[in-house]
N, C-alpha and C positions, 0 to 999 in steps of 0.2 A: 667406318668413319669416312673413307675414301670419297664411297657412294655417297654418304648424305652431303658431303662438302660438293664433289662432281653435280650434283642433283641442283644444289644451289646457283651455282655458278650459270649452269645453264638455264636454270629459272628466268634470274638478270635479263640473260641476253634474249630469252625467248620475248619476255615482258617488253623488251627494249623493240624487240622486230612487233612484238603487237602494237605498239603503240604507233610503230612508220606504217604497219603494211599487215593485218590480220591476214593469221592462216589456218586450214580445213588441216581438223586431226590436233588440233592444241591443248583442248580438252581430254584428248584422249590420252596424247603425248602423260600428260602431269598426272592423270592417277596411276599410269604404268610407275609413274618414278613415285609417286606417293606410296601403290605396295609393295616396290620395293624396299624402300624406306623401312616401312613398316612390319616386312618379315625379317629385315637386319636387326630391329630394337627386340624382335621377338624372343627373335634364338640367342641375343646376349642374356636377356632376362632369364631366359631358360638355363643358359649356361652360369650363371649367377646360384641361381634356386638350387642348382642339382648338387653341391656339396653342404650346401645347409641340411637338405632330406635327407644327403645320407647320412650326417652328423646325428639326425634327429632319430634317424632309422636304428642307428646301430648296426654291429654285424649280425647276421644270422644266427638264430639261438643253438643250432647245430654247428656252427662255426668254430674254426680253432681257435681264433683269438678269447680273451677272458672279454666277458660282455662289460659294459659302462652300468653307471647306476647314480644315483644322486650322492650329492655329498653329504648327507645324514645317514648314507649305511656301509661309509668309509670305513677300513677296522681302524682302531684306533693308533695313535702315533709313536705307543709306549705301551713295554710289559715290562714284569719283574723279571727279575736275572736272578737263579741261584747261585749264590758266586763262593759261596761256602758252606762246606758238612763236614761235622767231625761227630765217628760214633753213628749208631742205626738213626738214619734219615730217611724215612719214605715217602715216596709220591704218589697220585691219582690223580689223571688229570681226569675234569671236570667229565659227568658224566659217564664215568666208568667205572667196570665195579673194582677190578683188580689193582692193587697196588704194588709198585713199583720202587728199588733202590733208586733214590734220589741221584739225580746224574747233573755235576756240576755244569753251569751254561745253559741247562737247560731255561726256557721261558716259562714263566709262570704267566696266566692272563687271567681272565674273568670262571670262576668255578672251578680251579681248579684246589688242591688240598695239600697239607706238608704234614707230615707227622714227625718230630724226634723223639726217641726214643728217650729211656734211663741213660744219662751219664750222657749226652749226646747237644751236640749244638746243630745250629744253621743258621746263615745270612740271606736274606734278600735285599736285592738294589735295585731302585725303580727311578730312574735319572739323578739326583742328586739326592735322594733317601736312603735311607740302610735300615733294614730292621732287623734285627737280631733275635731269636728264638732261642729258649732256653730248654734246660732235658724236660721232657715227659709233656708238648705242650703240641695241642693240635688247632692249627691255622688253616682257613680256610681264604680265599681270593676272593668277596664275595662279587665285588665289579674294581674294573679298575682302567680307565680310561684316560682321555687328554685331561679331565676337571678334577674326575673324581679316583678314591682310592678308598674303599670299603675295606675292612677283613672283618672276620668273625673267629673270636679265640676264644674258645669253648673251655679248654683246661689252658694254667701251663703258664708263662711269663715270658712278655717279647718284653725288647727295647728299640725306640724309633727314634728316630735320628732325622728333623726335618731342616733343611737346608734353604728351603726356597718354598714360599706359596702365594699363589696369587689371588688377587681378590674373589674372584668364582672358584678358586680349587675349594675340596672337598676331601676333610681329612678324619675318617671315622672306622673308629674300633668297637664292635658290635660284642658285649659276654652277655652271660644267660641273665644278668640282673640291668641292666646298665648300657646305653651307648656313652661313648667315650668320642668327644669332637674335637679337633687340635683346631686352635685359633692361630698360632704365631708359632713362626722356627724356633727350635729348641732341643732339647731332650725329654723324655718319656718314657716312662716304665710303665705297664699293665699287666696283675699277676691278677689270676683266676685260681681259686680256690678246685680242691678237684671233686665236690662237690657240686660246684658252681654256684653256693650260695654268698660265695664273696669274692669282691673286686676289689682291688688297691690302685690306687692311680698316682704314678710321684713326676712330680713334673720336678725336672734341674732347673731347666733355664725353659721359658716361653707358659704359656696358659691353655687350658684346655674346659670345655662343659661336658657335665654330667648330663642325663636324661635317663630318669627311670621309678618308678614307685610312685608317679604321678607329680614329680615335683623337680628340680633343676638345682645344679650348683657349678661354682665355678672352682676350680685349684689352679692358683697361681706358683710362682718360680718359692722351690724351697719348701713344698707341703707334698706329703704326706698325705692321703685322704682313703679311708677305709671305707667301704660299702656293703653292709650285709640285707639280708632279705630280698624279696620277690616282689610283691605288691606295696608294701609298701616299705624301702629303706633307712637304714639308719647308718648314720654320715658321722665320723669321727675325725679329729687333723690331729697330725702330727706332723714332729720335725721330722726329715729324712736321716735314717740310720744310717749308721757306716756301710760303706759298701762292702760289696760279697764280692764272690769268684765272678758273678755273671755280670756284674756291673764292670770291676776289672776289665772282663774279656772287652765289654763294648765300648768301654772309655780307649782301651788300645787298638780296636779297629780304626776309631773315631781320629785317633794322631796319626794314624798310618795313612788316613786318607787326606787328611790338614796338610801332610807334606811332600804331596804327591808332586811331581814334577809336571806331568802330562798335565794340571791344570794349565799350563802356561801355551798349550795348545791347542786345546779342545775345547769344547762346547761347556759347561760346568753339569748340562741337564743329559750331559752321554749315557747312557746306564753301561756299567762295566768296565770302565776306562781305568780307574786307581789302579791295578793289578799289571799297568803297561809298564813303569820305572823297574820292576822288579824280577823281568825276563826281554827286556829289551832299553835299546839307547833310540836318542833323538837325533838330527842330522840334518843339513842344511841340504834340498836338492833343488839347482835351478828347474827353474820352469811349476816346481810344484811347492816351493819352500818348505816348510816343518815337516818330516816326515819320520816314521818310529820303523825300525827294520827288529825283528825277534831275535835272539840270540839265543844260541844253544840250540836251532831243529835238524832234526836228521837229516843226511843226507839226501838232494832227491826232493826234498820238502818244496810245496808248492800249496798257496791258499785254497779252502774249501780241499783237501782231500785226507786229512788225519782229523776223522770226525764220522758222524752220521747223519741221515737225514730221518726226521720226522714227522708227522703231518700234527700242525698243533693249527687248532681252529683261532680265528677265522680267516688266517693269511693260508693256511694250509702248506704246503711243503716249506719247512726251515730247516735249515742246517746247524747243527749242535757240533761245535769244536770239543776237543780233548783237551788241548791246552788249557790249564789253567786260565790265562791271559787270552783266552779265546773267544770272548763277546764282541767287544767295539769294532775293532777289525772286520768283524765280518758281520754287521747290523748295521753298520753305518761308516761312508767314507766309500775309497778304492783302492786297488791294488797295482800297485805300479815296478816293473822288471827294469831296476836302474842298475848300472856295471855289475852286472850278473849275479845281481840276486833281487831278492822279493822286498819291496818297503810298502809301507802303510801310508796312504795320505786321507789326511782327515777332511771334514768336509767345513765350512766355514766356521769360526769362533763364535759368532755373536749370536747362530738361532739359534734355538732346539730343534736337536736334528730328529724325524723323522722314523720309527723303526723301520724296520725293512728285510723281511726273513731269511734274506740270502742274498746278498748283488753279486750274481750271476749269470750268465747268458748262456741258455742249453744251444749243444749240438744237437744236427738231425735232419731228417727229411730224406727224401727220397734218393736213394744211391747211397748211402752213408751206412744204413747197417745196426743203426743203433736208433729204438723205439722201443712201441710197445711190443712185450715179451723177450724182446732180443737184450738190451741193453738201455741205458740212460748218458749219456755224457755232458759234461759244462766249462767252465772257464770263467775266472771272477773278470767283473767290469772292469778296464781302464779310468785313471782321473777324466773326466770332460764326456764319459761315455753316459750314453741316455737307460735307465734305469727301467722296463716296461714292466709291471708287476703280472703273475699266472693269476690271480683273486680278483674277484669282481672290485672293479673302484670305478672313482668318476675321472676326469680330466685332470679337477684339481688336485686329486691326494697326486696323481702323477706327478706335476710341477712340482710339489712340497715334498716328497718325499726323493726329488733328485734336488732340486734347490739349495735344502740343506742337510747335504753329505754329498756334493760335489761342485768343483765351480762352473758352471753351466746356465744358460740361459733359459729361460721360459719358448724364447722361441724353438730352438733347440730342442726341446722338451717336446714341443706340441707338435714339430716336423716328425722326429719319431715317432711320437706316439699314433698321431695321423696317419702317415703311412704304413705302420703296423699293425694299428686293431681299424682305423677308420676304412681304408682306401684298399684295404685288400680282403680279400675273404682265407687267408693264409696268413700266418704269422712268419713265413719265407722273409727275412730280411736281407737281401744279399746286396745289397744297394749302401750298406755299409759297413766298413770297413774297420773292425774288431781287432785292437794290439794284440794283446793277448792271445786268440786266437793265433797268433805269429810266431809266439814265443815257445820254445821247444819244451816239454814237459809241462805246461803251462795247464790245458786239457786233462781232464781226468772222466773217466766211463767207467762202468761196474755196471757188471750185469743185474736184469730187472728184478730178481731176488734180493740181491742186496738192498738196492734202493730202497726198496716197499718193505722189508721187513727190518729197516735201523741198525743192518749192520755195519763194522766198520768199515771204512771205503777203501782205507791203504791196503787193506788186507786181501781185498778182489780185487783191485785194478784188474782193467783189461788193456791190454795192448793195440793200440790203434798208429796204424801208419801216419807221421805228421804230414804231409802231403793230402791225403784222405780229408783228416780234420780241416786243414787250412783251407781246402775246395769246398765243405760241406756247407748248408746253408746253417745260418744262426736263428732259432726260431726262442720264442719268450712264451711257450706253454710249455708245462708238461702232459701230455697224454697216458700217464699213469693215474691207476684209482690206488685210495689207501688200502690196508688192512687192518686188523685191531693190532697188530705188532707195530705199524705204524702210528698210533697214535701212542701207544705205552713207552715207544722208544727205544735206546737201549741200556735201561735198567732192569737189574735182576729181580726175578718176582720174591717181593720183599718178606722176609723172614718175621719182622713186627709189623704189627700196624696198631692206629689206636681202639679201644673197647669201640665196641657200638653204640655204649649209652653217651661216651662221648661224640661220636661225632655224630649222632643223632638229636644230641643237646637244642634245644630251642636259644636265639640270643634276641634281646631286643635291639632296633633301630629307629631311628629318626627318619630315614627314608629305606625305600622298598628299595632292593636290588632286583636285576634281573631273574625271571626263573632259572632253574637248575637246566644244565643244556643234555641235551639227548646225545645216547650213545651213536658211536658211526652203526654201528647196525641198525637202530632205529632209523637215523636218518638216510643209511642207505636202502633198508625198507622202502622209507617213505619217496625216495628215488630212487630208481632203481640202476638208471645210469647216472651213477655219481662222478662228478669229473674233479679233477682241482678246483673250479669255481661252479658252483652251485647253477644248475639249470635254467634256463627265465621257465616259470612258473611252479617252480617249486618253491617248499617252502623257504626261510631263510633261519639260519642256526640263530638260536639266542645270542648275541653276542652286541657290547657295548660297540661304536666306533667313532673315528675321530673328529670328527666334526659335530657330532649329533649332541643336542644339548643334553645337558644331563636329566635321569626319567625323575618328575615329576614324585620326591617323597611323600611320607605319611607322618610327618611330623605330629608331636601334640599341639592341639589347640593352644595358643600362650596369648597374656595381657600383651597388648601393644608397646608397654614398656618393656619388656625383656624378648628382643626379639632373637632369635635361633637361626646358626648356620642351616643350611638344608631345606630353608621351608619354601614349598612350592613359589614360583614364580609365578606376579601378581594377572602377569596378561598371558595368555595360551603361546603365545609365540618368544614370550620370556623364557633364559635358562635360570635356574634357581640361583642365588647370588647369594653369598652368606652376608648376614646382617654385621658382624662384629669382626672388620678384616682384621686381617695380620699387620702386627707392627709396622709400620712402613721405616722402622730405624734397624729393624732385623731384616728387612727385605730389600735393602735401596742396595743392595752390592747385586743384587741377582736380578734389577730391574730390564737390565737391558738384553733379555734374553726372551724374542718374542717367542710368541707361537704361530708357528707357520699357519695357514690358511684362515686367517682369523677374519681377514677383510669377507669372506665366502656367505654368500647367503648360506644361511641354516636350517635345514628342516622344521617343521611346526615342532613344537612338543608334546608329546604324547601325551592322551588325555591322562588325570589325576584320576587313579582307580576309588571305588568305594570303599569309605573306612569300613575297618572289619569292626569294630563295633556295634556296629548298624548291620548286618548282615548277617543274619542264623549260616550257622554252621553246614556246611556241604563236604560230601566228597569227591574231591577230583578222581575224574577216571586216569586209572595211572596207566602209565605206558609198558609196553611187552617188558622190558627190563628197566630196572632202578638199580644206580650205581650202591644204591645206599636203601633200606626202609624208611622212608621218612612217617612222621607223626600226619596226622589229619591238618589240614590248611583251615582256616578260614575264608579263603578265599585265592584265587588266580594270584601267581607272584610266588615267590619263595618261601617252602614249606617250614624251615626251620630259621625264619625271621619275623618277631611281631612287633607291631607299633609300639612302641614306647606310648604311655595310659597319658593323657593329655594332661600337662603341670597345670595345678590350681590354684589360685591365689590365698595366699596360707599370712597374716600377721604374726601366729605362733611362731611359724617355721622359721620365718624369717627373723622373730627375735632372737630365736636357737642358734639360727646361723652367724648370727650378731658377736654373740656370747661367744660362740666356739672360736672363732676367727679370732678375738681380741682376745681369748687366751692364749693360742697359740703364737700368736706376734708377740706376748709380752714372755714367755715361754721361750721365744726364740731370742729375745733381748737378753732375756737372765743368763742363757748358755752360754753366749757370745764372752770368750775373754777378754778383759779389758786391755786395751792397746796403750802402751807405754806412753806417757805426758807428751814427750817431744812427738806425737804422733796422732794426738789424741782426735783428729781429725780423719783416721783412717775408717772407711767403714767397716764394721764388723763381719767375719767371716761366716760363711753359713758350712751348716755340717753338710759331711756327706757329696763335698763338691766335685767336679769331673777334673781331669788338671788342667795346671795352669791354662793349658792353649782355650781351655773351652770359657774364658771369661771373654774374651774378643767376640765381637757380634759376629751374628752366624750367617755367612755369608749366603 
């Protein structure tokens, strides 16, 4: 700027001598200053350009850092949490054949399986939902993303407990006669016969559609609705019976979470959080206010190190706590060392926070002693500290996934991150300055056995000089590969599992789920150097992610008058949008809990596969190992899911349905006892109701 101001200046005065007194060399004088001018504006442009290319470049696919990627193959922002088993509970996770004693904490995501046993329960919590699974009942995770949440219940009896849904979410339970769609918050029960030639569907409170046998119904609050046959069904209503043992169990999980204290802190869409008031207290700390400290841990205790680590796709390395109380904590939020001990600060109230498989930051590098083969070491994040994920993301999940679960700025965010995967060819961060990292016992290392094979971590600690640690650099990869121990975890190889004709059962759906995901030997096969984030040009694991709209169902054909949740969206760049939202008087308490990256352009939507109806039958070439034998496909997509047979327009059906519904309302009137004169304005009770707390809208 100097030059071109100087360049001017003398212009003037030269202009001003030409005009008294022309001089030899003036011409030549002005294009000297013109190229130079002109190579000053060059090298700024240059020096402009050269951090956009390397933006656009990326780092080197050899590179340590985790590579960039669009925001349609983000994983997604939310898994299920095992958060209770009582009695034989087994796991598999997706794509594997062996099964596994279910290990509470553990994440549940997209394919993976639950079995309980005889006499045996289990809970899953997936932000503000609880589903509850009853003895003898095999559950499967068909997808389950930021929109959508599929299962598929082949035998068995859950109860689901929906708290909050938003217009685009997507709430469907897939059995072998029937999908099952939740329209509005409420309660739900769905029992599968262990034949699988019948479904029960009882809604408490909220509404739910049928789809199956070619044709659609709806059960509203207070029915009963029984489903027998295949092709084509037959629908029965009743009032809802007295409750059983397993209705009990889930109405008293249901009050235990209604009075949870930690609502008054936390996000409402945490997964795992109710379980805080009941091994820890709340506490005022300047500088971070609301913060939850654990009570009752051992001696010594220090976050992320009474636990294991496991590689669960598509985030790859997470960490599974032991503590009961062991999710939220460490999925979401930080870790902060105030008057000598350890407390929890959560990340803001108002979004949905973000999953996040570990907030962490590994030690390592060169002079330190701990890598590959030798060891692994880490340190959980600091409040305000920048969160860099080891799995391939884009920029965005970055921001959102520190945004909300710390108080922290974007810019903040992108200094980080910039400097760590963009601007360096090393994930070496020594340029900032890690609490924790400071704090004495703070650090925890276990040799590279441990790590890779899911054992406990207290139990190998290794001893590392603090001095050592505190000089060492902080890098945000792991350079460890999985094993198949690693993916199983550390549950014991499971003594039940369910038949094969169960969990090889075919279930109808409204929309296609992801195919079944490949085992780690397949896909380490198919790469051979498998890192924590997936190679650039290999392939990429099945798996749903956060941003990505939801895939394109195979809904039945329906009149334009009864339109269906799930059915593809109208423009290719549309996410599906269900026709019939939820309540907006059961939904206006949990309205103001966005979702993070929503402003984000979104990937296209992946083409609408061809209906299998139209398609002769084929055989997929199946892969070296199958977790499971599946049946023959019809087509690409998921072997043991078919289209629900397109609903037809029926005048019969519909006057049946007529008939059956005005019986059962008048049916529910006759039962109802009559309410004392001075009262005679009370509405009548319905059977079979949750208690008292569950008549208040559902927040």
């Amino acid at each position: 700027m100097e030059l071109i101001g100087w360049g001017g200046v003398n212009r003037d005065r030269e202009c001003g001598l030409c005009r008294s007194k022309p001089k030899r060399g003036h011409k030549l004088m002005k294009t000297h200053k013109a190229l130079v001018v002109g190579i000053v504006l060059a090298g700024i442009l240059l020096m402009l350009q050269a951090p956009l290319r390397m933006m656009a470049q990326g780092p080197p696919p050899q590179g340590e850092p985790p590579e960039q990627q669009g925001p349609g193959q983000d994983p997604p922002g939310r898994v299920a949490r095992l958060s209770f088993a009582d009695g034989s509970v087994s796991f598999q996770p997706g794509g594997e054949g062996d099964w596994v004693q279910a290990v509470v904490n553990r994440p549940l995501t997209t394919g993976d399986n639950l079995w309980a046993d005889k006499d045996s329960r289990a809970e899953l919590q997936t932000g503000s939902t609880s589903i509850r699974v009853d003895s003898e009942t095999s559950l499967t995770v068909l997808d389950l993303d930021d929109r959508t949440t599929q299962f598929k219940l082949s035998q068995g009896s859950v109860i689901v407990r929906v708290r909050h849904l938003d217009d685009e979410d997507q709430f469907e339970i897939d059995t072998p006669n029937l999908a099952f769609q939740i329209q509005r918050t409420g309660e739900y029960r769905i029992d599968v016969s262990a034949d699988g030639n019948e479904t029960d569907a009882t809604v408490w409170h909220g509404r739910g559609e049928v789809t199956g046998g070619g044709a659609s119904y709806v059960v509203v609050a207070g029915q009963k609705a029984r489903f027998t046959g295949t092709d084509q069904l037959d629908h029965e209503i009743d009032q809802i019976p007295n409750r059983d043992d397993f209705d009990n169990f889930a109405f008293q999980r249901d009050e235990r979470e209604d009075h949870a204290e930690s609502s008054n802190y936390i996000s409402p869409e945490m997964t795992g959080a109710e379980d805080l008031d009941e091994y820890g207290h709340w506490r005022y700390v300047a500088d971070y206010g609301p913060v939850w400290a654990p009570a009752g841990v051992a001696a010594g205790w220090a976050p992320y190190r009474y636990g294991h680590w496991a590689f669960v796709e598509p985030w790859g390395w997470t960490w599974v706590e032991d503590e009961p109380w062991g999710f939220a904590p460490f999925h979401y939020g930080r870790w902060a060392f105030v008057e000598s001990s350890w407390c929890w600060v959560p990340g803001p109230v108002v979004v949905r926070p973000v999953y996040a498989p570990a907030l962490v930051a590994f030690v390592g590098g060169g002079g330190f002693g701990v890598g590959v083969g030798v060891g692994v070491a880490w340190f959980p994040l600091a409040p305000r500290e920048v969160y860099v994920p080891w799995y391939r993301t884009s920029p965005g999940y970055v921001n959102n996934v520190n945004v909300t679960n710390t108080r922290v700025t974007v810019t903040q965010v992108t200094n980080v991150y910039n400097t760590t995967v963009i601007n360096n060819n090393t994930t070496n961060v020594t340029r900032i300055n890690y609490a924790n990292q400071h704090v004495a016992n703070a650090v925890t290392a276990v040799p590279h056995d441990t790590f890779v094979n899911a054992r406990p971590v207290a139990a190998s600690m290794v001893k590392v000089d603090q001095k050592q640690i505190e000089s060492a650099p902080v890098v945000h990869n792991i350079p460890v590969q999985p094993a198949h121990a690693s993916v199983l975890g550390a549950g014991r190889p499971a003594t039940v599992k369910p038949p094969a004709a169960v969990v090889n059962r075919q279930v109808v759906a409204t929309r296609q789920p992801p195919p079944p995901r490949a085992s780690l030997e397949q896909r380490q096969a198919a790469a051979p150097k498998v890192r924590t984030e997936t190679p650039a040009g290999q392939p990429q694991p099945a798996a749903r992610t956060a941003n990505e709209p939801p895939r394109p169902g195979q809904p039945a054909a329906k009149p334009a008058e009864t339109p269906r949740p799930g059915q593809p969206a109208a423009g290719p760049n549309q996410p599906p949008h269900p026709q019939t939202p939820p309540s907006p008087e059961n939904n206006h308490a949990a309205a103001n809990v966005p979702r993070p990256g929503a402003a984000q352009p979104q990937e296209p939507a992946r083409p609408q596969q061809p209906s299998r109806a139209q398609e002769p039958p084929r055989e997929p070439a199946p892969p070296a190992e199958r977790s499971v034998p599946h049946p023959p496909a019809a087509q690409a997509g998921h072997p043991l899911v078919r289209p629900a047979p397109p609903v037809q327009e029926n005048p019969q059906h519909q006057q049946n349905e007529q008939t059956k519904f005005n019986a059962w309302q008048q049916q529910r009137q006759n039962s109802a006892p009559r309410p004392p004169a001075p009262r005679a304005a009370a509405p009548p009770p319905q059977h079979s109701q949750p208690p008292a707390h569950e008549e208040k809208p559902h927040k």
